[in-house]
C-alpha positions, 0 to 999 in steps of 0.5 A: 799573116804572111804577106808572101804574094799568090803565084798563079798557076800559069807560073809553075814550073818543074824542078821548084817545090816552094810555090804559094797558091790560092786555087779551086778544085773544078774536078776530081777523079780516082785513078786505077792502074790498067789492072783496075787497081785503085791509086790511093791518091786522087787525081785534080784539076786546079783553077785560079781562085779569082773571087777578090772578096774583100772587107769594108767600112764606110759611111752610108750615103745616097741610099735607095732600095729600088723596085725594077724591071729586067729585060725578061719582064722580071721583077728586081729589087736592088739597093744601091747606095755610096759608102764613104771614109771621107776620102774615097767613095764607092758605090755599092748594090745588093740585089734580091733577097740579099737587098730587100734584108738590108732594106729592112736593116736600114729602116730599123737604124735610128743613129744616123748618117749609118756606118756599115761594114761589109765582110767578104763582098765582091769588089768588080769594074763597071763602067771603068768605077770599082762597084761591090756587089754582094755573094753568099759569103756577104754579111752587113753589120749596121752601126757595130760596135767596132773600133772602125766604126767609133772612130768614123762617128768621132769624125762626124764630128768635125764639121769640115769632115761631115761636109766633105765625107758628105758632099754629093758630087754633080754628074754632069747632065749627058748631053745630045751631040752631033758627030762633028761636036763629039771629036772636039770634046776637051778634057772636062768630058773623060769618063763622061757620056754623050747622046747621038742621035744617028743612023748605022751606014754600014757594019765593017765586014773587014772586021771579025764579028765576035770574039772569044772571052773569059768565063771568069773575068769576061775579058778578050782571049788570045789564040796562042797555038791552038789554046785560049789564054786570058791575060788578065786572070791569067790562065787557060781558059778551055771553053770560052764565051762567044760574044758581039764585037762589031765595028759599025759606021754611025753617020748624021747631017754632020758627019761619020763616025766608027763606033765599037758596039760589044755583046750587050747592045747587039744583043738588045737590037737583035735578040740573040746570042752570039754563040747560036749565030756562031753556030749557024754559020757556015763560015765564021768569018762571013758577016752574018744577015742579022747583024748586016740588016742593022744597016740603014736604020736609025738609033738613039745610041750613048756613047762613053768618052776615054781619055784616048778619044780627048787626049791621042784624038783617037777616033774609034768610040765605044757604046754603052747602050743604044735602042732603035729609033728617035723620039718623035720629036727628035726624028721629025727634026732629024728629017728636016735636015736630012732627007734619009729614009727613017724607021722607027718613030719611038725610041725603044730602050735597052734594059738589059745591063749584064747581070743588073736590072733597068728601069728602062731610061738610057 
């Protein structure tokens, strides 16, 4: 097969005839001469192709089919486990239907550890690890008798393969910080989280409140004379998503602290979407109410460490997740060393996780 690279359609330009693309056909219409003639060609309108579906093998390891709740009180199955070459590890959930069919695949394997290949999944970013989900094209074979596989079981084998294909790494216990704790963090806490517990001062009106993003690849546009651009596709993106960014100042009996909350965790603590707040406002550029009554209210909110935040003391952070409130214990603590008004005495959790189920734990 031809390794010739796929040039995007953003690339094309007239005068050459020997691009290469991979696209998909989002219209197609007929056209007629102004005599009501029909053309005999058809008009189309091509868009990247930006499905990344890829094959895979590995050794099963840190299984689990779990039952959970979304935040619309549905029932959700998912199994999620880790598949290895000894090498690397990614991890891997399946959801619904899909899943509770691999469950039942997985519990009729006797040969164990299992070795699965995994044809036309979908290979994503969640929480900057590579994660494979499955689509309608996704298939599973358990313990196949395939070359790949044979030669993983030979493996198996050799005690100092099984040991490292094996080992379970330890994911560091996340730990509750104050604001003056988190700006001196070393090194060993890049990717990691951390707990605050703190109280919103103020959302940064300087800032605009939302953003248009990517309905393909979910990431910011950029206006680029009158026309959306995604960067990371790349292409045109007609009719973006509307989508939370704010900028709020988080503060404890320690310190102050800019935090950067995006669609998710806004819309967890007010319950709307950010388009049908954007079309409301009689001016976009104004804070609206809902998100300036954030204000002076207590959150439990976690928040992820970036390299630029250890390395270039980069003092702008990024939640993850965040709900209202303390626990009681923790609020009565808060109070003996601060004597701000508090609101909620329970911690009430995010369980909405863009497209994934939550058992409702932070």
């Amino acid at each position: 097969m031809s390794a010739k690279r796929v040039d995007p359609i953003t690339s094309l330009k007239p005068g050459r005839y020997d691009y290469r693309i991979k696209v998909r056909v989002i219209r197609k219409w007929r056209g007629s001469t102004k005599e009501g003639e029909v053309f005999k060609a058809f008009n189309i309108v091509l868009l990247d192709n930006m499905t990344y579906l890829t094959d895979v093998v590995g050794i099963v390891k840190k299984y689990e089919f779990l039952d959970l709740t979304n935040k619309l009180g549905k029932d959700k199955k998912q199994a999620k486990f880790i598949i290895t070459d000894g090498s690397s590890n990614v991890k891997v959930i399946f959801w619904d239907k899909y899943s509770e069919n691999f469950d039942k695949a997985m519990n009729e394997q006797v040969e164990k550890p299992v070795i699965v290949i995994l044809s036309a999944c979908k290979a994503g970013l969640w929480n900057d690890e590579v994660e494979l989900s499955n689509v309608s094209a996704t298939k599973y074979y358990l313990n196949y008798n395939h070359h790949s596989v044979l030669q993983l079981r030979k493996r198996m084998n050799q005690p100092k393969f099984v040991d490292i294909a094996m080992a379970t790494t330890e994911t560091r216990k996340i730990e509750q910080l104050k604001i003056n704790q988190i700006t001196k963090l070393g090194k060993e806490y890049i990717k990691s989280q951390v707990m605050l517990l703190v109280q919103i001062k103020s959302v940064v009106d300087t800032q605009s409140w939302f953003m248009h993003t990517c309905t393909t690849c979910d990431h910011e546009t950029e206006l680029n004379n009158g026309i959306f651009i995604c960067k990371n596709c790349p292409r045109t993106v007609p009719h973006p998503d509307t989508k939370y960014k704010i900028h709020v100042i988080a503060s404890d009996d320690t310190s102050d602290l800019e935090v950067i909350m995006h669609d998710r965790e806004v819309r967890t603590l007010i319950g709307r979407r950010a388009r049908d707040v954007f079309d409301e406002q009689s001016n976009i550029h104004a804070l609206p109410t809902c998100l300036k009554n954030l204000a002076k209210k207590n959150y439990t909110v976690m928040l992820r460490i970036r390299e630029e935040n250890v390395v270039d003391h980069f003092q702008v952070y990024w939640t993850t997740n965040i709900c209202n409130g303390f626990t009681s214990e923790q609020q009565q603590t808060m109070e003996n060393n601060n004597d701000r008004p508090q609101s909620s005495s329970q911690a009430t959790y995010s369980t909405y996780q863009e497209q994934r189920a939550s058992s409702g734990n932070m």
